[in-house]
Every structure is written in C-alpha cells, then in structure tokens.
N, C-alpha and C positions, 0 to 999 in steps of 0.2 A: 290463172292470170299472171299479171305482173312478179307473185310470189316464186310464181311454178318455173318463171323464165328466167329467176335470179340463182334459183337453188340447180339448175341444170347448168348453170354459168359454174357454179361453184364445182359442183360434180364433178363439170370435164377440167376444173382443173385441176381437181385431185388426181384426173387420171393420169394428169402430162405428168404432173409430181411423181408420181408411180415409175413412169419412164424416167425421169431423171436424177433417183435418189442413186443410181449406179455410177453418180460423176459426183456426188454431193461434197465428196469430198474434194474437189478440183479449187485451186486456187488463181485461179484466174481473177483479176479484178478489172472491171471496165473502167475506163476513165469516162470525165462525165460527157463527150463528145462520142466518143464508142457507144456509149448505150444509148445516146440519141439515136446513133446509127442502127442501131438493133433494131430498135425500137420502129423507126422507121420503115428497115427492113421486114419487120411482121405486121405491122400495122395499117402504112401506109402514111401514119404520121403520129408526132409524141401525141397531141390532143385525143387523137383515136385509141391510142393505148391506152392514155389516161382514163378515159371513159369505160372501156370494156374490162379494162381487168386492175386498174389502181382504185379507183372512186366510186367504188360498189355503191357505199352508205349515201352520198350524194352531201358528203362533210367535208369537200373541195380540199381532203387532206389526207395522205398516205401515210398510216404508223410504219412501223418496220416489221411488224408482222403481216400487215396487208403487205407491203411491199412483197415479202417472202411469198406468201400465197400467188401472189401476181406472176413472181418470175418461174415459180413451180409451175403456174397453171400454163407459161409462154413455152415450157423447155426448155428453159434457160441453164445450161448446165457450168457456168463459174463460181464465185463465191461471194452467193447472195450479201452474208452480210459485211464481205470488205466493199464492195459497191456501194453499198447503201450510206457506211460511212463516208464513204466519199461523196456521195452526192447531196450529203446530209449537211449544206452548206453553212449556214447558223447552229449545227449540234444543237438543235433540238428535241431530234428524237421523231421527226417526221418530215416527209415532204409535200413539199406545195408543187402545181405547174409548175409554176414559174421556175423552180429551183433546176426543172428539166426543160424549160423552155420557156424564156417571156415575152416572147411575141406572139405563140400560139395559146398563151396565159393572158395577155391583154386583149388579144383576138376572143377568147372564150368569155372574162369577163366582161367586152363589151355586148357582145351579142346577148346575154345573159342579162344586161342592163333593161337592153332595147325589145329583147321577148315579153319582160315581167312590167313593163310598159306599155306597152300594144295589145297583149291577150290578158285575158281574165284567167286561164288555166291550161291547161293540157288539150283537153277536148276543143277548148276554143281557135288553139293555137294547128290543130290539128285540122278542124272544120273551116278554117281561113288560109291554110297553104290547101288544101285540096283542091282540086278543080270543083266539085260540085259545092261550091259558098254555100249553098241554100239546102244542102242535104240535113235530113232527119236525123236525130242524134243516133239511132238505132246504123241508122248507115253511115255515120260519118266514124262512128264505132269500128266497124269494120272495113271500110274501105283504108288502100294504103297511100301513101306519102311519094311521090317519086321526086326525082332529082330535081326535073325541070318542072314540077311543080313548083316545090319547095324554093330554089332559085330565083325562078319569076316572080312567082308571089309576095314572095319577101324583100322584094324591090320595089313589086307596088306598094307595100305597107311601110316604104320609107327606109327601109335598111338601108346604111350609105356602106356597106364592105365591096370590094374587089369583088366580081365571078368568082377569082381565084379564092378569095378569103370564104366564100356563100358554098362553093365545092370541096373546101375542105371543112368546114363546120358540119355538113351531110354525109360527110363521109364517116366524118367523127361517129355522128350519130348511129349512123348504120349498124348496128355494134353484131346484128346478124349479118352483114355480107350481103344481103338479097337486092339492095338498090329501091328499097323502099320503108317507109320511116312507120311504124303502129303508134296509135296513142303512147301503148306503154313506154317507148324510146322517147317519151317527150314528159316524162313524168317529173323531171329534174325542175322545170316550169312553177308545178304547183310550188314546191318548196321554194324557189328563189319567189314566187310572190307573197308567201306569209310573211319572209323576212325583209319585204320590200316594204309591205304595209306596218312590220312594228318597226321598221326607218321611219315610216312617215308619221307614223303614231305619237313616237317619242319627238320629233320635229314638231309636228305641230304642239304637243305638250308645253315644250320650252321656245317655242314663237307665244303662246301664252304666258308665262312668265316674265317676257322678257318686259314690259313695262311697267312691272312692281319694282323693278330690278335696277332702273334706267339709272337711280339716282346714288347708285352705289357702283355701277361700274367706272371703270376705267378714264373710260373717252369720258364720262362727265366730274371726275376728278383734277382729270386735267386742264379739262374748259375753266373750272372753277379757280385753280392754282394761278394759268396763264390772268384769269380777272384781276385776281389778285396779285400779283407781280405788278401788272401792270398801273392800276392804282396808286401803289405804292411808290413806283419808279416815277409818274405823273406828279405825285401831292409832293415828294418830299425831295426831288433829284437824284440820289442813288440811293441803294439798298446800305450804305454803311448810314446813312443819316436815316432810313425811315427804320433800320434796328434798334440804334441807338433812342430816335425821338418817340417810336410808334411801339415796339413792340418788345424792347430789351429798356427801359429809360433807365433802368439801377445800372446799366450797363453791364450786366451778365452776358457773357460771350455763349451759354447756351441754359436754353430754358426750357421749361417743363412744359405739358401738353394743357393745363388749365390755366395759367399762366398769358400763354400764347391764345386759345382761346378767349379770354377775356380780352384782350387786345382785338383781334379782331371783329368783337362783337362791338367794341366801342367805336372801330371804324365803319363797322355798318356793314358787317358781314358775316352776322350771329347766323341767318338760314345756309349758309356755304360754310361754315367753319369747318364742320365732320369731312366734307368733300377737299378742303384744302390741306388739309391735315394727313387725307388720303393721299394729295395727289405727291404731297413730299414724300411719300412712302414711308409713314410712318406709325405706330400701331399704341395703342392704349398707356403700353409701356415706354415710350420710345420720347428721346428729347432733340429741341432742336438747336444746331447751332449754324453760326452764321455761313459758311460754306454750303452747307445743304439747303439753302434760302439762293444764295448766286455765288457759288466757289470762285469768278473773280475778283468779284467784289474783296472776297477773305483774304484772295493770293494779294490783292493792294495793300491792306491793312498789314498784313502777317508780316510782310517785307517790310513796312514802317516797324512794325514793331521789333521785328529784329537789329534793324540803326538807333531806335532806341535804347535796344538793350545794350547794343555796343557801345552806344556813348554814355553810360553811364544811370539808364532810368530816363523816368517821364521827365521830373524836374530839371535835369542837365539838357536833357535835349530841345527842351521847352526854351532853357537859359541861351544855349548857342544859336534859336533864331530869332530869338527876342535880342536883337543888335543893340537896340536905342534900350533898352530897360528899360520900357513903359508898361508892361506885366503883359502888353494882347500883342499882336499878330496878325497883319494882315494879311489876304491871300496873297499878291507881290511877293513880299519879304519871303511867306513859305514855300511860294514856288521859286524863288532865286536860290533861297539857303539851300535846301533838298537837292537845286542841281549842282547844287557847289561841294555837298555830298555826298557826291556821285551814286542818285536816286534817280532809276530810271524807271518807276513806275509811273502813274497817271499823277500828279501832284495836284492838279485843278479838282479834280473828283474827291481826291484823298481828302483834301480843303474843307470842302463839303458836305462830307459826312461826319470831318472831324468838329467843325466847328457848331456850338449849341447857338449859340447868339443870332439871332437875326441881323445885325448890325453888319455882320461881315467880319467879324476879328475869333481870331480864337485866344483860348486862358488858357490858362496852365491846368488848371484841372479836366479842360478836354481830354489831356492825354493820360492823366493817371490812371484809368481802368486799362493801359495797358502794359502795369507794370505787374499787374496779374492774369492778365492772360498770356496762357500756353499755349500757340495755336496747335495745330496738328504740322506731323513735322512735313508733307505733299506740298504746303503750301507754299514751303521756300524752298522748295530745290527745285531740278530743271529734271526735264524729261527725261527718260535713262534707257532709249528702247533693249540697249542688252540685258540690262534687272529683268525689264517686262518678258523678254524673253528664255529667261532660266525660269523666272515663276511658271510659265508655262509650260517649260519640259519636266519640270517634278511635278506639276498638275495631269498629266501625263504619262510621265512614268509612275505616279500612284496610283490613278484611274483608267488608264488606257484610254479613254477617249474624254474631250471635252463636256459633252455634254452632262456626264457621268462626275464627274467633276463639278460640276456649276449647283448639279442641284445634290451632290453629298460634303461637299467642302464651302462653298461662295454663296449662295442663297438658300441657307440652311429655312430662313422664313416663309421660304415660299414668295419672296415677296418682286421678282424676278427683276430685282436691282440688288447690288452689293454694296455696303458702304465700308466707308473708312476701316471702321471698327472690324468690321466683319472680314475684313481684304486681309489684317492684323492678324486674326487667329488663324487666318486662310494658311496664313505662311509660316506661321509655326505648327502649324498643323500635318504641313509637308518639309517641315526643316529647312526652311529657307530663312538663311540670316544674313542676306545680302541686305543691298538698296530698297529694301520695300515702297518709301515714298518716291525716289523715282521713277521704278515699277507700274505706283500708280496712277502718275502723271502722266506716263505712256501708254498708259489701257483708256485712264478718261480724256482722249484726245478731244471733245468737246465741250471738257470743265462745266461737266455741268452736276460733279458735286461725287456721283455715284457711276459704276462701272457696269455692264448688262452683259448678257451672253453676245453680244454681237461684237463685242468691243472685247472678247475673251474671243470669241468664234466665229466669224461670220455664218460660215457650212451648217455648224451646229443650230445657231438660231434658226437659219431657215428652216432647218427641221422639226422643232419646235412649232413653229409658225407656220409651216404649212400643214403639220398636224391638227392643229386649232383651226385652222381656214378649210381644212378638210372634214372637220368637225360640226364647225358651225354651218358650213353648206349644205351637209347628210341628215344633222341631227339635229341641226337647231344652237347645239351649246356641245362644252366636252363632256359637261355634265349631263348632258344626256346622252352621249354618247356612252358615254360607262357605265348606265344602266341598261342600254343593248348587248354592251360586250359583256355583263353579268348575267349569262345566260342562266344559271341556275339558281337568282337570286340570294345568292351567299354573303354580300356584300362586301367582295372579293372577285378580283378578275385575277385569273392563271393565268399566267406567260402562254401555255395556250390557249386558253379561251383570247386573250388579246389577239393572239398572230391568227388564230381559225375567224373572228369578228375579223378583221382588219381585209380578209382574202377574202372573205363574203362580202365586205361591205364598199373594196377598195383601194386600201388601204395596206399594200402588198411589198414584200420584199424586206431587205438584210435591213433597212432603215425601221421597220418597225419592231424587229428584235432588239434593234441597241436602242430605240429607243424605250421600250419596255426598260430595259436594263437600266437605262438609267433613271427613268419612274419611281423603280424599286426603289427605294433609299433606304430600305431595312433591310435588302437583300433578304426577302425571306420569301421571290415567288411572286409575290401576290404585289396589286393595288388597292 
C-alpha cells in the first residue's frame, strides 16, 4: 500500500544519488530564483516538487538532510549544501514552501484549509471528486481521480481557486505522472484534519474559560479605570483636587496600593478597586503617583511647582500673590499674578485643585506640600523628538530589531506598557545619557502617563497584535494556542515547534521567526 509506494519513492532516489555522487564535488550554487527554475523545469512547478520529493513526512518542512536526499534523488548535480544555505532564509536549519515560493505556499495552504473543512478524510475526499458520488467503498477504493473530475467537482463543493490555481494543485498531486489521483496521493487530508480538530479542541476549551476570566481581563479593566476617572473628574473638577481631597488628603504626591484602595472603597468603589488598579497598570508591588492617574494634570502642577521653587518656596510664592496681605487668595488675584509671572499653563484648573476651601480663596498651606515634592523631571521639559530618536538607534543597535527590544529591555513586566521608572533603567541599560525626559515626552505623544510598543514601533506592535488576533481567532486565546504549538507536552515550545505550528496552522514566514526571537527573553530556544 501507501508504505510500499513511499519506500519505492525513496529507492529511485537513491538510484539518481548513485548517478550523481560523480559531480558531488561541483560547486555550483543556485541562487534562490534558479532553483525555482529547476525546479520547475523537473516538475512542472515548486508545489509539485515540494510534494514528491521535499515533504515525504507530511511536516510541511524540509531539514537539510531531506533537502539533500531530495536533490540526490532530482539529479541535481551542484552543491547541495551551499544552496540550501542560501535558501535557508531565517538560518534555521530547514525550509518551509513558502521560503521556495509564497504564492504556491498560500495557494497550498488555503486548499489544505478548504479540504479538511469539506471532507471528513481521504476516502471521503476521494469518493466526492469522483464521478461515481454514490460508489461502494470497495470501489471508490479503487477507482482513480482524474483532472476533470477533480476540477469540476471541487468547484461544485464551493472551491473559490482559479482553473489555473485547481490545475496546478492536481498536478501537484499527481506525484506518479499518470493524470489520475489514488486514495493514497490524498492521504496528506487525514493529517491536516486531526490537527484541524485539536484547533478546534483547544478553541472551544478557551471559548469556555473565557467567562471565569471576563473580570480580570483587559477590556474590563479599563471599563472600570475609565468609571472611575470619570467620577472623579464629575465630583471634584480636576484630578489635581480629587488627589489631593479624595485619595492623597496627607498630600503625598505618590501612594501605596492599600492606601489607595481604601480610598476607593470609601468612594463606593470597593467591588472595581482590583479592576482599577488593573487598568493603571499596576501589580501587588507597585505605587501610584499623580501622573499615572492623568500626566496632565502633573505637567500643571510640576510647572507650578517649579516657579515655586524659583521664587523662593511655597511661603514666598504664596507672599508675592497674596498683594493686600489678608493671608487667602482669590482665584482673580491667582490668575492675574501667574500671568504676570509669565505662567502659561491652565491657571483656572491649577486654582482648583490648589485651593482646599469651599469658599473660593486659597491659604498658604495649600501650597506647602509642594515644597516637598520632586516631581519626575518629563514633566517640565518639552518634547525632544531627536533624544527620542537616538534612544531608539541604541534600542537598536543592542537588539536589532524593536520588538526584541520592548520585551528584553522596556517591558521587562510583561505588563505591555512602560513607565517612567522603567523608561530610566531602559536607558542606562543601553548607555544613554542624553535627554531621557525629553525622549519621553516624544514617545508619550498622548500624555497619557506610560509609553507602549506602538509609540516605540508601530510595524512591531502590529505584529504583536496580529499575532494575538490570529490567535484568538484559531484557538480561542494565546494561551491556548501555546498548548497546540507544545506539541510534545514539555511545557516548552522550540523555535521549531513554533515556526513548524505556525505553517500548519497559518501563521507563516520571517515574521514568526523574529517574532519567536523576541518571545525568547532568556534566549535559551524555548517558551
């Protein structure tokens, strides 16, 4: 059967080998459009080649020893393995289609989609291109496949390919020459539907999970967050007055996670606090201060504080717009003095948040908690797009690519935002002793506290993102996806196992090698 018609495959290509070990030593190398052309030239086309003599095992992947067998068994007489390096595009040590061809690679993988969709196996896929639909399995067994079967039929079972693309996938097949397809040339079927069924396995698994889950993701961290911003911007008119009145009242410019907790709980938001806590991106360990709540709000403040300190402290500056020396201040008097100080931030807001009294006046002790705080130094400098862009040619020139970057240097947490502190080690981490806070003023062009891969990368996030989005559509979650690509249950996935899951499942080309790569963060192979 099937075994006898594999091992006679192998045979004759021992025999070509035989003929061609008399040139073995030739160094001839193809480039990778030449051996397309060979290829073509014996085959008829790459897909055909690939099928008859690279992808014996039906592991949609060529070592370089199959490769070697392959071109011994073609009579290929140049030098197998400087070819192979060359065609060996990500140096991994194998090739994929696509690496010889991605159009005849997304033509195979879609057909390969649309088969293990349609037929339940081999036999069935055989017994429905035939002419006789309704033959016995005993005869559908035996009888063969022809073109215009094969063509027609697979048009009425919905196939949307070109003639041209339906003629050459038959051809592919054909892998004997005779113009007619056996069961056994369709056996590639079964296997793509076992692993089609533990796609869907693992899918529906983590479609189940996903409602235990609902109140710790993302999207409902941030629903929560946005509640609560908004609340607070409603009861108290800015985020500098609901810090100080609501959730900082000692006046501490950055506060502990129980702390803040209880604060919220007294605002009536004790069942969302874990979620708001979340959505600041922030972890067990982690404290909050007023820029990571609304980094405008802090760039107002921080600027005040800085003409404070120029003029001498809270009390002197309190003294120069306290005019009449009656001890308070009313908003008038602090939006004239400020502009005669040449303060050109928001002075009405500033007011607002500065002032404790319901009355409308502020005291002198409003301003004394800012004669202890430091803010962070982003907050008072201007934007610097040439800092931002040296941080990213040594992000760069360390890592080679961005994304490789983001998650071994910038979001060491996993937490896929980077903040201040983190931005700080970022950059002595690659010997940068420039402008760092103007840097960062340039990356968070939408001040909104913290910096992401998109605002470091566009390209790179997308890749990211369309990895996840590719993920959750196949398998439900990543997490479930990375226990399909764990094919051996090791709990560990290889740099191949990823890229071999990735070609079976879709998931194809140089973008999932560097993305692997940058996965790694221990560099040691594995996830």
């Amino acid at each position: 059967g099937r075994r006898r018609w594999w091992r006679q495959r192998r045979l004759s290509g021992q025999a070509h080998a035989m003929e061609g070990r008399r040139d073995s030593n030739s160094t001839h190398v193809l480039s990778p459009a030449a051996f397309v052309k060979y290829l073509e030239e014996k085959e008829g086309s790459v897909l055909a080649a690939w099928l008859k003599w690279f992808d014996l095992d039906l592991e949609l992947r060529a070592t370089q020893m199959q490769f070697g067998h392959a071109l011994r068994g073609m009579g290929f007489l140049g030098d197998v393995q400087g070819t192979f390096t060359l065609l060996d595009d990500d140096k991994s040590g194998e090739l994929a289609l696509e690496e010889l061809s991605e159009d005849e690679a997304n033509l195979w993988r879609r057909f390969r989609e649309f088969a293990s969709g349609v037929f339940t196996g081999a036999k069935d896929m055989h017994t429905k291109l035939s002419r006789l639909e309704r033959a016995s399995i005993s005869v559908a067994t035996e009888r063969v496949l022809s073109e215009d079967d094969f063509k027609r039929n697979l048009a009425k079972l919905g196939w949307d390919g070109s003639a041209e693309e339906s003629q050459l996938l038959f051809q592919a097949l054909d892998v004997k020459g005779d113009r007619n397809l056996t069961m056994a040339q369709l056996k590639w079927l079964d296997a793509e539907i076992r692993r089609r069924r533990r796609k869907e396995n693992a899918k529906a698994r983590a479609l189940m999970e996903v409602p235990r889950k609902a109140k710790r993701n993302q999207a409902a961290a941030k629903a929560a967050l946005d509640k609560f911003k908004k609340y607070l911007k409603r009861t108290y008119g800015t985020y500098i007055r609901a810090w100080r009145m609501a959730l900082s009242p000692h006046d501490l410019m950055v506060i502990q996670k129980t702390p803040f907790c209880c604060a919220c709980t007294e605002l009536g938001f004790s069942s969302e606090v874990k979620l708001i806590w979340m959505g600041l991106g922030k972890d067990d360990r982690g404290a909050l201060a007023l820029d990571e709540l609304d980094s405008r709000s802090a760039v107002i403040l921080a600027h005040f504080q800085a003409l404070v300190a120029q003029m001498g402290g809270a009390a002197e500056a309190f003294r120069a717009l306290d005019r009449i020396n009656i001890k308070k201040v009313r908003e008038p008097e602090f939006i004239t003095g400020l502009r005669e100080l040449g303060f050109h931030q928001p002075a009405r807001l500033l007011f607002h948040g500065l002032a404790r009294s319901e009355k409308g006046f502020l005291v002198k002790e409003d301003l004394l908690f800012l004669d202890r705080w430091k803010p962070p130094a982003f907050l008072v400098v201007a934007p610097n797009p040439q800092a931002r862009d040296e941080v990213k040619e040594r992000l760069l020139g360390k890592y080679g690519y961005y994304l490789k970057a983001w998650r071994r240097c910038l979001d060491l947490d996993n937490s896929n935002r980077c903040s201040w502190a983190e931005f700080q080690q970022a950059c002595k981490k690659i010997g940068y002793m420039g402008d760092s806070a103007g840097a960062w003023r340039a990356l968070d062009d939408d001040m909104s506290g913290y910096i992401t891969l998109k605002e470091i990368d566009p390209q790179s996030s997308a890749v990211l993102s369309d990895f996840r989005r590719w993920a959750d559509e196949q398998f439900g979650s990543v997490r479930s996806a990375y226990g399909v690509f764990d094919d051996d249950a090791s709990n560990s996935v290889t740099s191949r196992e990823f890229r071999r899951a990735g070609r079976i499942y879709g998931y194809e080309g140089v973008l999932a090698a560097r993305l692997f790569r940058a996965l790694d963060v221990e560099g040691n192979g594995s996830l």
